[in-house]
BADRENTI-15910 format. One record per residue (C-alpha): residue in one letter; x, y, z. Coordinates in steps of 0.05 Angstrom, whole numbers. Layout:
<recs>
<rec tivo="a" c1="X" c2="Y" c3="Z"/>
...
</recs>
This chain:
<recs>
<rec tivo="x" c1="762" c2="363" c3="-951"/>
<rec tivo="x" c1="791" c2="325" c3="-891"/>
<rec tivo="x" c1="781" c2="391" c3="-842"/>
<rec tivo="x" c1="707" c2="392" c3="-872"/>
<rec tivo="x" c1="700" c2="313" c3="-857"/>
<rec tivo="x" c1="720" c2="323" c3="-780"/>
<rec tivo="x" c1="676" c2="382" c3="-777"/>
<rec tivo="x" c1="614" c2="333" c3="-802"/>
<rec tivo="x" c1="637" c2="274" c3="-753"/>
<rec tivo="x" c1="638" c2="321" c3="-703"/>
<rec tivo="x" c1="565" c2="347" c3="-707"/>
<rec tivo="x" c1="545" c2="280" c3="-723"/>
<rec tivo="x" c1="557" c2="258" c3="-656"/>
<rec tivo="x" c1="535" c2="319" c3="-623"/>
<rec tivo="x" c1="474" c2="307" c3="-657"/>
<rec tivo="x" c1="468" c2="235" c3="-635"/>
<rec tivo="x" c1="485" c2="249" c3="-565"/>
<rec tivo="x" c1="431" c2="307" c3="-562"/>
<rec tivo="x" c1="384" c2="257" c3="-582"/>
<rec tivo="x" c1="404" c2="203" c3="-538"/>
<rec tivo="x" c1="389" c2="247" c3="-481"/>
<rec tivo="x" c1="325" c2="269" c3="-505"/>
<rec tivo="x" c1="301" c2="197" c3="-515"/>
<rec tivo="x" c1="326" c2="176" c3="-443"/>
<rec tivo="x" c1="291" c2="233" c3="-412"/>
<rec tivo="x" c1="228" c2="225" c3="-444"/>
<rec tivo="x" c1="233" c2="147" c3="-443"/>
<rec tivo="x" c1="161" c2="112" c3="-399"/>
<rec tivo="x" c1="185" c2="107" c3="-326"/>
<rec tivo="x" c1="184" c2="35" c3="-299"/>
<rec tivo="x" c1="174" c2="38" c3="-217"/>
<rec tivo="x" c1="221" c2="-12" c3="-187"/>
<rec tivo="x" c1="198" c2="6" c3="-110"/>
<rec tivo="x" c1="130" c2="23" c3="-94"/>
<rec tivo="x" c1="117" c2="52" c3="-12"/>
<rec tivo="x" c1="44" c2="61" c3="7"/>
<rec tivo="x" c1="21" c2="95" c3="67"/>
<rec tivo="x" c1="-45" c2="78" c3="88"/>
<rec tivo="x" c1="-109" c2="85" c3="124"/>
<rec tivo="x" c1="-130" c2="29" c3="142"/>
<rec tivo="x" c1="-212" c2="7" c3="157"/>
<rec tivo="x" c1="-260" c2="-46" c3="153"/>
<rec tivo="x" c1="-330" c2="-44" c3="116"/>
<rec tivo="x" c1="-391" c2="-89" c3="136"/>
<rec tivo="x" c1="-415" c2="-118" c3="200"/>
<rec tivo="x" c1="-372" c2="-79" c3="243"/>
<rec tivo="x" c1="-388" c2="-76" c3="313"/>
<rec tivo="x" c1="-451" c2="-28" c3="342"/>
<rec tivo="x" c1="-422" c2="30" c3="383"/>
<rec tivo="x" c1="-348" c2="15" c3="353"/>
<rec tivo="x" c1="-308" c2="66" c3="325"/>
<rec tivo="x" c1="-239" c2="54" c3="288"/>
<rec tivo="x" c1="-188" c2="109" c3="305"/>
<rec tivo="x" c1="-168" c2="156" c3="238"/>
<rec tivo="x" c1="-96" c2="136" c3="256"/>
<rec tivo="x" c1="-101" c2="68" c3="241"/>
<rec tivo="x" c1="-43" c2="77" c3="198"/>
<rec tivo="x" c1="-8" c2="15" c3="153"/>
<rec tivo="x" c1="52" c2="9" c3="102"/>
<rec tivo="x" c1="61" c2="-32" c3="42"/>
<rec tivo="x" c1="128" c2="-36" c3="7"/>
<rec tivo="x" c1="142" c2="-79" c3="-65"/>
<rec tivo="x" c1="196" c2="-90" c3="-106"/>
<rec tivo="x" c1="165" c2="-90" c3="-184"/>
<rec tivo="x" c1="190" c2="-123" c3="-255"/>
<rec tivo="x" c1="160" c2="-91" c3="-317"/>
<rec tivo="x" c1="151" c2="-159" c3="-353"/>
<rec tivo="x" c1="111" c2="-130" c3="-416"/>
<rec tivo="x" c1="119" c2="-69" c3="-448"/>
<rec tivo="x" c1="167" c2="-27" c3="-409"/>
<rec tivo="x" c1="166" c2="23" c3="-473"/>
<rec tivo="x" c1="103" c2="30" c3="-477"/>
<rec tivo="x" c1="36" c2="66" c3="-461"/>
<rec tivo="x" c1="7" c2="13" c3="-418"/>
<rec tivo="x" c1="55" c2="-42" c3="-392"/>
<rec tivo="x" c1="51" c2="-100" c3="-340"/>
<rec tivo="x" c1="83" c2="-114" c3="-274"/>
<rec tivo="x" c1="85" c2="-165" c3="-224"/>
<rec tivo="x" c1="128" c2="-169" c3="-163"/>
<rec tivo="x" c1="126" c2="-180" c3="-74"/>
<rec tivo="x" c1="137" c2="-145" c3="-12"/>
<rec tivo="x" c1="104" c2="-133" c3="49"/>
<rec tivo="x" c1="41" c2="-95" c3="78"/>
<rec tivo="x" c1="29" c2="-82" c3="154"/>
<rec tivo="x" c1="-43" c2="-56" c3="170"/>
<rec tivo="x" c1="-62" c2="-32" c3="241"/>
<rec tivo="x" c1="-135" c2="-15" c3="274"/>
<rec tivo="x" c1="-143" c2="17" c3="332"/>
<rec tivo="x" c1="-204" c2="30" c3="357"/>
<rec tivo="x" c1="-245" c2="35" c3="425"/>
<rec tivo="x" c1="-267" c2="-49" c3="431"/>
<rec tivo="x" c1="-226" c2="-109" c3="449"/>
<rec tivo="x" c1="-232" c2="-178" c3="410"/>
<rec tivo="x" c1="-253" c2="-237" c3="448"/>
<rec tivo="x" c1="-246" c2="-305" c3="413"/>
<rec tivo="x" c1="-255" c2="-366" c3="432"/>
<rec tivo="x" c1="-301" c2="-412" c3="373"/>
<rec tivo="x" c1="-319" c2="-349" c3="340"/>
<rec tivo="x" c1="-296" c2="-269" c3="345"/>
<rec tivo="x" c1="-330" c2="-212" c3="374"/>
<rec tivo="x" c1="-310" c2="-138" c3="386"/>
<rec tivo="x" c1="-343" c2="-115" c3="451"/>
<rec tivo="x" c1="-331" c2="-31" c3="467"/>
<rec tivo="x" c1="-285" c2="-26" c3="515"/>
<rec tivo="x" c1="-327" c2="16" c3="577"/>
<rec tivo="x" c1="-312" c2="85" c3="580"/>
<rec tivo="x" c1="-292" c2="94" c3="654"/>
<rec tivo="x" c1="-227" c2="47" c3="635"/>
<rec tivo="x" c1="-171" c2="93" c3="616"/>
<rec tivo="x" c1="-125" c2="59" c3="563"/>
<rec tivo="x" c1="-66" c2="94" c3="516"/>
<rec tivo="x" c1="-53" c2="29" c3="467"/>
<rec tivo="x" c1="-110" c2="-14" c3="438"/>
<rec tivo="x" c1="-95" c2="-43" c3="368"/>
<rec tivo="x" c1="-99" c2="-90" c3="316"/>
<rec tivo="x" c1="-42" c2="-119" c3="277"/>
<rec tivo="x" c1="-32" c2="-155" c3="219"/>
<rec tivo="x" c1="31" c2="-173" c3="161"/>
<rec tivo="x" c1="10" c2="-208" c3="105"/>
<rec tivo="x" c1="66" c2="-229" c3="46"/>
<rec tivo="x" c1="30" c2="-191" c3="-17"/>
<rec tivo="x" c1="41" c2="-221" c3="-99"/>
<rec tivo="x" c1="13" c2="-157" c3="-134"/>
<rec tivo="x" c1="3" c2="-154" c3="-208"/>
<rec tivo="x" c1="-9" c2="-91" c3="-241"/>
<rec tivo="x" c1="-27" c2="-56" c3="-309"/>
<rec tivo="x" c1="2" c2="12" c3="-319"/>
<rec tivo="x" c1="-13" c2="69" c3="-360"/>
<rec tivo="x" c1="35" c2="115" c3="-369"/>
<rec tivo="x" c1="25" c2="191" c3="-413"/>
<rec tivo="x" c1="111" c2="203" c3="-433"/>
<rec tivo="x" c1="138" c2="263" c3="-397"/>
<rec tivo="x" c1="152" c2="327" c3="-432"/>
<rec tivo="x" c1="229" c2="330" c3="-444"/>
<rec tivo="x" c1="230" c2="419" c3="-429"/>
<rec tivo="x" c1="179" c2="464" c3="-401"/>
<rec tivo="x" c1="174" c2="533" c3="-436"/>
<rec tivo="x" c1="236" c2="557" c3="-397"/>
<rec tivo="x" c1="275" c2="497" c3="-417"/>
<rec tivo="x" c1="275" c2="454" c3="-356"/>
<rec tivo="x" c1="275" c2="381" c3="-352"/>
<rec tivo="x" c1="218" c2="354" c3="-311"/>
<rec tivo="x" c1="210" c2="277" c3="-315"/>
<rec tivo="x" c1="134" c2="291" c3="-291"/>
<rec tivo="x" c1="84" c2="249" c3="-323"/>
<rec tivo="x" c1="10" c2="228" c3="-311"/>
<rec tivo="x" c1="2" c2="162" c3="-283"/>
<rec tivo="x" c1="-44" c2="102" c3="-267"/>
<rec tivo="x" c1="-39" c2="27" c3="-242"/>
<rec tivo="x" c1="-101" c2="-14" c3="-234"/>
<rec tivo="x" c1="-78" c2="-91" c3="-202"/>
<rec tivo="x" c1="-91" c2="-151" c3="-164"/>
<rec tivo="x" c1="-50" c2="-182" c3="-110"/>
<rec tivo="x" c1="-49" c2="-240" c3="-66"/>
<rec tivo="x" c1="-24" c2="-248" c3="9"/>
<rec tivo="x" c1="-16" c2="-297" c3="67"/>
<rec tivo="x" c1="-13" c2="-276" c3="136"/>
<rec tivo="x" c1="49" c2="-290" c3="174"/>
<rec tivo="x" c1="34" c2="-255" c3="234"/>
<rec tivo="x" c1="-14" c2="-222" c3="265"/>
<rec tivo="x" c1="-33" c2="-190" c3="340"/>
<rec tivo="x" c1="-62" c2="-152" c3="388"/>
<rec tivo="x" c1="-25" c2="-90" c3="427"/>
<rec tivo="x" c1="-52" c2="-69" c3="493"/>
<rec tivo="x" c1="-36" c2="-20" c3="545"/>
<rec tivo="x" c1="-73" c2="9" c3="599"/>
<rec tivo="x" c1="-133" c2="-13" c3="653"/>
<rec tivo="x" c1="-150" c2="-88" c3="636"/>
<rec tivo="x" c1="-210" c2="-82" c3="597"/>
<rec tivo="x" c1="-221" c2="-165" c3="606"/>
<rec tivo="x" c1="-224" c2="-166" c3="677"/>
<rec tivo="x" c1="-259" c2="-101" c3="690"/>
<rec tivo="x" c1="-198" c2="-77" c3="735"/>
<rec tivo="x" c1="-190" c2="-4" c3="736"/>
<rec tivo="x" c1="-142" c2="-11" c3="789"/>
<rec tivo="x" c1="-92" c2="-63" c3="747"/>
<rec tivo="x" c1="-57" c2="-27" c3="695"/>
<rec tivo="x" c1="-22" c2="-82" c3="643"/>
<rec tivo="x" c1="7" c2="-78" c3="578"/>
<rec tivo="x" c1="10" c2="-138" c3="532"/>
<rec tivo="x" c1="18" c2="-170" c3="466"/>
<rec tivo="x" c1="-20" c2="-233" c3="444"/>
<rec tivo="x" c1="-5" c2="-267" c3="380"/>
<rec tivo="x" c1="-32" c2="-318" c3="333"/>
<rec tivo="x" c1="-108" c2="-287" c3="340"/>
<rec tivo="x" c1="-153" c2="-347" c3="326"/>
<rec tivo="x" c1="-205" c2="-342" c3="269"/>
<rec tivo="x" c1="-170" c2="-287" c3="224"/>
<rec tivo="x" c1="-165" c2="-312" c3="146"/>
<rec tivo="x" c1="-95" c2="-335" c3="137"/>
<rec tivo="x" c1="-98" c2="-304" c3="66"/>
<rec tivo="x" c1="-127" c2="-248" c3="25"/>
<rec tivo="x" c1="-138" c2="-221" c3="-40"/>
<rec tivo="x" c1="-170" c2="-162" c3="-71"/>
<rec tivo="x" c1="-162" c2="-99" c3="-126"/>
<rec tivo="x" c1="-126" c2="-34" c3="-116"/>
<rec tivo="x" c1="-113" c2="31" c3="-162"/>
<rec tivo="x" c1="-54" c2="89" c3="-153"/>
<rec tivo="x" c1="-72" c2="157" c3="-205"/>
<rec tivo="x" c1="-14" c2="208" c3="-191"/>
<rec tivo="x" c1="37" c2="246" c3="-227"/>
<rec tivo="x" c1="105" c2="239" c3="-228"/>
<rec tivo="x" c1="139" c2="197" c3="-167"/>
<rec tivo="x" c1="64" c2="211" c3="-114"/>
<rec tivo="x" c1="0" c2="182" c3="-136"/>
<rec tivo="x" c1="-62" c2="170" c3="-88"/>
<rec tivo="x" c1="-74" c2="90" c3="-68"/>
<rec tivo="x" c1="-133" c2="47" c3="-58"/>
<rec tivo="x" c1="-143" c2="-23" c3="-43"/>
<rec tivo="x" c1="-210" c2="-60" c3="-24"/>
<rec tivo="x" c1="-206" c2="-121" c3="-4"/>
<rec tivo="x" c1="-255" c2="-189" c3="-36"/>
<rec tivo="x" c1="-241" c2="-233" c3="20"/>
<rec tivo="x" c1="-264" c2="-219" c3="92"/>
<rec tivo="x" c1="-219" c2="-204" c3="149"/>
<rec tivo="x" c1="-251" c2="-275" c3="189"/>
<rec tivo="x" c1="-267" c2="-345" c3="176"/>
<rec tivo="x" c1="-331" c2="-366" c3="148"/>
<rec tivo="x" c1="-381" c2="-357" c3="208"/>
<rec tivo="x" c1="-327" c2="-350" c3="255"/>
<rec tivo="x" c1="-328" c2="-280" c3="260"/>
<rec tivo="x" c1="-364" c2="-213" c3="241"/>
<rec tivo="x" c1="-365" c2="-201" c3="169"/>
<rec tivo="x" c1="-324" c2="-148" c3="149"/>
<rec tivo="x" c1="-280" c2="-134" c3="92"/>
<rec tivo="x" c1="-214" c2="-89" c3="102"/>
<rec tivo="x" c1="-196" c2="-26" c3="53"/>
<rec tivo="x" c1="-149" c2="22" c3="54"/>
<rec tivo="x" c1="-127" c2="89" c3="23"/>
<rec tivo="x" c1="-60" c2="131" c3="22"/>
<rec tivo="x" c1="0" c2="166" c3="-12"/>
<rec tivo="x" c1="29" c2="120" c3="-54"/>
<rec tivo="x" c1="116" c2="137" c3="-75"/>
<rec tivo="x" c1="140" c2="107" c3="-130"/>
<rec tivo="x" c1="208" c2="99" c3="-150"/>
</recs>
């Protein structure tokens, strides 16, 4: 009887352990670091004849806390980080009591012209998580499962500047080569807010975020919205 009592015990908690692990492993992943890699654009009133360069690249980066349902199908997060967006494109901005682009003439040779902008982001997110198979049909653990955040956030801009570097464009010189950086552009918003979706599976999911307020000031600049889209890693 007592050999036949250790014998039970002991496949008792082999039992328990094997389901332990199966319940971690197909437990609802909560992301704790989210890294976007955008493209970044504007939509609207842009500029006639201007054209924003496909490597106008950004990066946003967020620490997140699952505040409802972390073990469930669809949860809620909030958390911060920050998000750097640059445009580059073939026009300078001139402001003064309003903002205007103005293409920058083609005979001027140039090999940095960009836009630059960090805001401090609040997002808030719902997720919607399908629970990952524990073991594919050969047995494997694969903690891959479909996933989709839809959210909101709010920023402020706390810095923002232009990055130039070649013939000066302002004065016309094509014999004066200069490089410079000017900061604290007047007339840009100094905060933003707007929507934004990531659909992926497992750690990579695609990003999107459109923005609901415009890039200038009432009437104090051309009316244009910002959006971008990317790889978004999840962690």
């Amino acid at each position: 009887m007592k050999h036949l009592t250790i014998i039970f015990l002991f496949f008792s908690l082999l039992s328990f352990s094997q389901e332990k692990e199966v319940r971690d492993i197909t437990s609802y992943p909560n992301s704790v670091i989210v890294l976007n890699w955008t493209y970044n654009s504007w939509i609207g009133d842009v500029a006639p004849r201007m054209i924003i360069s496909p490597f106008s690249m950004g990066v946003d980066l967020y620490a997140m806390q699952t505040l409802l349902g972390k073990d469930n199908f669809i949860s809620m997060a909030v958390g911060g980080g920050l998000s750097v967006q640059n445009i580059k494109s073939n026009s300078g901005l001139y402001s003064s009591d309003s903002s205007i682009f103005k293409v920058i003439p083609k005979e001027l040779n140039y090999k940095t012209n960009k836009l630059s902008t960090v805001f401090v982001d609040l997002p808030i997110e719902f997720r919607f998580r399908i629970r990952p198979n524990p073991r594919d049909k050969a047995g494997i653990v694969r903690k891959r499962n479909l996933r989709c955040a839809i959210g909101f956030k709010i920023g402020y801009n706390i810095q923002n500047y232009i990055k130039y570097e070649g013939q000066d464009y302002r004065e016309l010189n094509y014999s004066n080569n200069i490089k410079f950086k000017e900061y604290n552009l007047r007339n840009i918003l100094p905060y933003r807010y707007g929507i934004y979706c990531r659909v992926g599976v497992g750690s990579f999911s695609l990003h999107a975020y459109y923005a609901l307020t415009k890039f200038f000031e009432k009437e104090k600049g051309p009316s244009i919205r910002p959006f971008s889209i990317g790889l978004s890693v999840t962690i």
